[in-house]
Backbone bond lengths (Angstrom), bond angles and torsions (degrees), N, CA, C in turn:
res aa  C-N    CA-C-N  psi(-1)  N-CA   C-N-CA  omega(-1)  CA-C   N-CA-C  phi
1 X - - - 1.434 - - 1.515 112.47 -
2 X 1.237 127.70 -24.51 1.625 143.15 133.33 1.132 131.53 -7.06
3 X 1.743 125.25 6.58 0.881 124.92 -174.67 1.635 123.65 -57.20
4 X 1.048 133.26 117.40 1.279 111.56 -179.38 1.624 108.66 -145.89
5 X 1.696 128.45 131.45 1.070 135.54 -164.43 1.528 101.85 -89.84
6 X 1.150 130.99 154.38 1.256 132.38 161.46 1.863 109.48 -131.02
7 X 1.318 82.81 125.18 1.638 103.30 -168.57 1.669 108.50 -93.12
8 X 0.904 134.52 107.31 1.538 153.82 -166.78 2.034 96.65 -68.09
9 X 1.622 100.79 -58.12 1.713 101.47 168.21 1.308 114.82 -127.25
10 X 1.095 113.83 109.05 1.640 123.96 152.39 1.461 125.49 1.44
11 X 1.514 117.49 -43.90 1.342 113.98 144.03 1.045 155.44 -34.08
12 X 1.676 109.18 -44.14 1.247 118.72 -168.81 1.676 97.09 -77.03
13 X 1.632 118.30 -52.35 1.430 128.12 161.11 1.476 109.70 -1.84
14 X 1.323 110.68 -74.23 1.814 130.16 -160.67 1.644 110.20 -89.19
15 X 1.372 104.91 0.92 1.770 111.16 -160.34 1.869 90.59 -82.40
16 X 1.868 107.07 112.84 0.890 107.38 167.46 2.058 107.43 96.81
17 X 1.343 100.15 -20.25 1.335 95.15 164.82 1.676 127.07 -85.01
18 X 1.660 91.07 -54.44 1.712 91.78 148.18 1.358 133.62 -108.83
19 X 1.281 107.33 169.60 1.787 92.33 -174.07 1.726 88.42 -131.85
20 X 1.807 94.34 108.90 1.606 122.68 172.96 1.734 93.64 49.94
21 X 1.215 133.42 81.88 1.455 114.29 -178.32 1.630 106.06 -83.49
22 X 1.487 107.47 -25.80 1.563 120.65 -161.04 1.573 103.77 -93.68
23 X 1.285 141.79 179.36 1.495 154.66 119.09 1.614 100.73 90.16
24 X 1.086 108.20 -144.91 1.829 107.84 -156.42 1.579 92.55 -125.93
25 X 1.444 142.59 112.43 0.828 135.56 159.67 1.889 125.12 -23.54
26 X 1.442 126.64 159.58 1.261 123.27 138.45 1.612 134.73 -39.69
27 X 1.098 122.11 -23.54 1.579 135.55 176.39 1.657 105.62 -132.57
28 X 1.478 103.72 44.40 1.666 98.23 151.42 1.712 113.72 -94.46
29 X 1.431 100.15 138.35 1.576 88.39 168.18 1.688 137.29 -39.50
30 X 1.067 81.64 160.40 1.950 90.31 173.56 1.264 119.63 -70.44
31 X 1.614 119.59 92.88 1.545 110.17 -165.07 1.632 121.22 -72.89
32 X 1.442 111.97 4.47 1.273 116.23 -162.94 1.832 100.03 -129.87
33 X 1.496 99.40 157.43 1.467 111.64 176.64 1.560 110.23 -88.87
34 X 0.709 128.12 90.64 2.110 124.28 170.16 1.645 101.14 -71.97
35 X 1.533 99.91 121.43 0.978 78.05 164.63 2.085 94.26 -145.51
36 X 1.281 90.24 -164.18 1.729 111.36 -166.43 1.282 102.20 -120.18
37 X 1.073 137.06 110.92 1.613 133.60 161.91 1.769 121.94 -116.86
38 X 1.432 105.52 107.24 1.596 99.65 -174.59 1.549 107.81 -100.38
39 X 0.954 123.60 -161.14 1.612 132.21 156.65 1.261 131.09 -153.74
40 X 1.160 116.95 121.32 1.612 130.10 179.95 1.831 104.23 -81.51
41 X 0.998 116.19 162.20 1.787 135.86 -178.14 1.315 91.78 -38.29
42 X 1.845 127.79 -64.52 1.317 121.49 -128.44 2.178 84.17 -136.48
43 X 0.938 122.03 7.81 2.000 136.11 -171.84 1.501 103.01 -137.54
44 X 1.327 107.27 160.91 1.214 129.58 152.18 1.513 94.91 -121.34
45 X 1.876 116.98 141.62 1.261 112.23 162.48 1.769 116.55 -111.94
46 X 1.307 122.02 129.90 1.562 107.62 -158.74 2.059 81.50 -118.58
47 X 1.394 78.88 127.30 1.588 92.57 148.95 1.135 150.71 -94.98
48 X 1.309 147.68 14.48 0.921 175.92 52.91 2.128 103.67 136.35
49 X 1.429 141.20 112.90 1.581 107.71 152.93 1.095 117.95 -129.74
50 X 1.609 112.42 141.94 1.381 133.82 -148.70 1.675 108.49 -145.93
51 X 1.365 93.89 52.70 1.727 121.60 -177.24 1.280 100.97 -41.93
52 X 1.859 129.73 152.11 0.931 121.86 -166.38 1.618 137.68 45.38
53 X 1.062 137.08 -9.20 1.459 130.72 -177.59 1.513 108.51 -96.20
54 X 1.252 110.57 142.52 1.387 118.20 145.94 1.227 126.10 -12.63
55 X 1.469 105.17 151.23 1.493 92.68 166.51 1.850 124.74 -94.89
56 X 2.019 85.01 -35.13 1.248 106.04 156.30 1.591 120.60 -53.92
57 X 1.229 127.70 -19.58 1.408 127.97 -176.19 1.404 100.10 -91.84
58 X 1.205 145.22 13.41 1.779 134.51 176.46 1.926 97.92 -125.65
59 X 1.102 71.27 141.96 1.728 105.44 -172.47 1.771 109.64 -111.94
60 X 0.967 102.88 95.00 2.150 108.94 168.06 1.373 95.13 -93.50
61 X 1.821 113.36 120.31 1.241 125.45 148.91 1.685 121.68 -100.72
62 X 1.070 134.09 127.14 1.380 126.06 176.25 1.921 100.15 -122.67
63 X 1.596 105.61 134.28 1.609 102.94 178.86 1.531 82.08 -143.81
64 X 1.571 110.05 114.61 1.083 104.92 164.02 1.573 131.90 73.59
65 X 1.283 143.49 -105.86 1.428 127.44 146.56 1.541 111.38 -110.78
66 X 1.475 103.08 17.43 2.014 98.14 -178.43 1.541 100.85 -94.46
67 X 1.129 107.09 144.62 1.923 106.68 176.40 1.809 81.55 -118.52
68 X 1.447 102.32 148.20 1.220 119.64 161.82 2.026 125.89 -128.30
69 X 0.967 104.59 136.18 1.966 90.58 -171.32 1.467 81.78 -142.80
70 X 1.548 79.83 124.37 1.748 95.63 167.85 1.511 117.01 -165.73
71 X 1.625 117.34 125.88 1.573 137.27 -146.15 1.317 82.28 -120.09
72 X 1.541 95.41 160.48 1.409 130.51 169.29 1.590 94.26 -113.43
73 X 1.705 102.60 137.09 1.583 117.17 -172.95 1.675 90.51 -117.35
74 X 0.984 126.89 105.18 1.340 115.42 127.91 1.945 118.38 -135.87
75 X 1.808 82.47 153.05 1.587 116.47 -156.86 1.958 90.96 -123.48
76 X 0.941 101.60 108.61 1.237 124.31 166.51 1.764 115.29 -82.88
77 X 1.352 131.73 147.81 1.722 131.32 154.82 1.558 110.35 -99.45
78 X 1.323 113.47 125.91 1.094 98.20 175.39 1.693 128.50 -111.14
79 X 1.401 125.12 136.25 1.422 129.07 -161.23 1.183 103.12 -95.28
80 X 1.684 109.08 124.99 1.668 115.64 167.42 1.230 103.75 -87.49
81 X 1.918 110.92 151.72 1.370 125.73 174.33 1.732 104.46 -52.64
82 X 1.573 94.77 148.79 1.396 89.66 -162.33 1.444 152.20 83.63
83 X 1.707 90.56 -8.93 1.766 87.69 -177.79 1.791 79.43 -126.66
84 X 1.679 95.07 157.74 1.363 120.88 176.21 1.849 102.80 -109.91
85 X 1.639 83.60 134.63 1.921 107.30 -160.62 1.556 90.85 -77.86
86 X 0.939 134.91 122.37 1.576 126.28 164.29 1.590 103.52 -97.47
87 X 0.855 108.90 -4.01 2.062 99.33 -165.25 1.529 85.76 174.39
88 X 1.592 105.44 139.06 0.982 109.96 -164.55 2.231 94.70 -154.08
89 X 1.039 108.45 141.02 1.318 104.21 165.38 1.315 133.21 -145.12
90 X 1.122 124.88 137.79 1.773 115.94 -159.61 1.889 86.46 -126.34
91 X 1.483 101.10 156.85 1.565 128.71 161.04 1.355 117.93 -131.61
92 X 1.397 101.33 117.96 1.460 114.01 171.70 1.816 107.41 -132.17
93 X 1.179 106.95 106.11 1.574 107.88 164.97 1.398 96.55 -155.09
94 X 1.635 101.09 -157.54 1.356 130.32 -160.73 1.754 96.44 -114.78
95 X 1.055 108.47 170.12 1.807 128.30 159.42 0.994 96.01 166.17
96 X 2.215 109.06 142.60 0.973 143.33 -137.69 1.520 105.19 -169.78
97 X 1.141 124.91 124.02 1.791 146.12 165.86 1.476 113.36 -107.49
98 X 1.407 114.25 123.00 1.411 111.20 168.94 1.695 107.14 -124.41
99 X 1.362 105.96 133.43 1.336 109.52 -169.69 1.619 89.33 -120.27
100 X 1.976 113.78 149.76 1.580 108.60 152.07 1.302 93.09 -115.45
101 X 1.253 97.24 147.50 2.205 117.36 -177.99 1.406 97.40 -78.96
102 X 1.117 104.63 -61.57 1.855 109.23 -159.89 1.528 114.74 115.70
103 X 1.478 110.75 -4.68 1.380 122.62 148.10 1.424 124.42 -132.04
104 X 1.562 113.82 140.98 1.370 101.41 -179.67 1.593 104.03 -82.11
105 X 1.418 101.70 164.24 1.646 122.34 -148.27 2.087 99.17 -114.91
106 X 1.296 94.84 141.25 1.241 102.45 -174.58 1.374 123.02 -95.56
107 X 1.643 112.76 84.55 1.529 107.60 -170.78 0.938 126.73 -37.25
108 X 1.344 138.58 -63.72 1.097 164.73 146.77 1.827 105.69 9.28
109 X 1.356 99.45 -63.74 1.349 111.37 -168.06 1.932 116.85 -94.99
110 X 1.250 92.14 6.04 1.466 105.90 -178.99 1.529 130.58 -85.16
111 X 1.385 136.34 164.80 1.398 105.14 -160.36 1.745 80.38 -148.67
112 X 0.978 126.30 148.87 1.326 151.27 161.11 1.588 121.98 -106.88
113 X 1.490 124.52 134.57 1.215 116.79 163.85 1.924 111.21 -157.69
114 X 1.175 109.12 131.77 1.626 121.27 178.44 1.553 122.83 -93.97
115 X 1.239 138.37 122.90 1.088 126.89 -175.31 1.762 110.25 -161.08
116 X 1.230 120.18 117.72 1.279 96.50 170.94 1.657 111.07 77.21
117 X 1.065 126.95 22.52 1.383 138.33 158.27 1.288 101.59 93.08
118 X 1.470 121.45 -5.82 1.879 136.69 179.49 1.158 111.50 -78.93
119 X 1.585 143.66 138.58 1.073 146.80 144.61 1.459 99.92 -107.56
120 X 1.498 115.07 132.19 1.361 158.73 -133.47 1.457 111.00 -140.27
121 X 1.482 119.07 57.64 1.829 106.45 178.70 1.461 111.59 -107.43
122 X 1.293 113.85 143.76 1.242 123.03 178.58 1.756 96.38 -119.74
123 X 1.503 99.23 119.78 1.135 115.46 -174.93 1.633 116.76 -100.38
124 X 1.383 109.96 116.64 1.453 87.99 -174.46 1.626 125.63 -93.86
125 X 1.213 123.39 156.06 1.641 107.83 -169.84 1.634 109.89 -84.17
126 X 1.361 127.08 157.10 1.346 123.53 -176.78 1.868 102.99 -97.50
127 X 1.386 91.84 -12.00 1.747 109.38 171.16 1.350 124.43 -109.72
128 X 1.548 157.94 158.89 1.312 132.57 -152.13 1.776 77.77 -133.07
129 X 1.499 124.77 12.25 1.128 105.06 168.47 1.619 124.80 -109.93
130 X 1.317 112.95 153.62 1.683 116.17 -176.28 1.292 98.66 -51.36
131 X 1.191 98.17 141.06 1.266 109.52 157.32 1.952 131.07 -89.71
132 X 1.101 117.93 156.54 1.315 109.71 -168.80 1.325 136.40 -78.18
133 X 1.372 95.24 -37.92 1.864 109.22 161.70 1.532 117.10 -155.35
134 X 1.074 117.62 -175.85 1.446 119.73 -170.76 1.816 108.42 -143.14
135 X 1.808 100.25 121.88 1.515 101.51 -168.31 1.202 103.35 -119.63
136 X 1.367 109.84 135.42 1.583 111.90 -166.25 1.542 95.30 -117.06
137 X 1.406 91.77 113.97 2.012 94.91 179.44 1.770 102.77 -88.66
């Protein structure tokens, strides 16, 4: 009545009992902003990618020389009539980058553009001189 299996990997144990219960799938969103920031004489140009989101869902704050960009992610699964959901996973949060230039930035004269999962700002300077470094809090 002693029957007893001995499992070499822990895997094989759970293989098929759960499905991925732990960690971040292969197709969880991109929880982070990558981005590119160069500078021209009289601009900063920020590249920003924010794959999948809205456009309406991203937020550009600029106060002074801090730029801030921060989206709301949500990733929905979606169920066709007829099929049964066994596991299902949704994302809904926030993520947010705050960079300081080293010059404050000229709203006014600044230009934004989204396309293709890219956010595209051209920041203009309120000073026509380089700035010295760039601190990303």
């Amino acid at each position: 009545m002693n029957n007893l299996t001995r499992y070499e990997n822990l895997d094989d144990l759970f293989n098929g009992f759960f499905l991925k219960p732990v960690g971040f799938p292969k197709n969880a969103p991109n929880l982070t902003i990558k981005t590119d920031i160069s500078e021209k004489e009289d601009a900063y140009l920020v590249k920003a990618e924010l794959p999948g989101v809205k456009k309406e869902d991203i937020k550009v704050k600029i106060e002074g020389d801090t730029l801030s960009i921060s989206a709301e992610v949500k990733q929905e699964s979606e169920q066709k009539e007829g099929e049964r959901v066994l596991h299902s996973e949704r994302y809904y949060g926030s993520i947010s980058r705050s960079f300081r230039l080293g010059s404050e930035i000229d709203q006014s004269a600044s230009t934004a553009k989204y396309e293709d999962g890219i956010l595209n700002l051209e920041l203009k300077k309120l000073s026509n001189k380089p700035s010295s470094h760039l601190m990303v809090e």
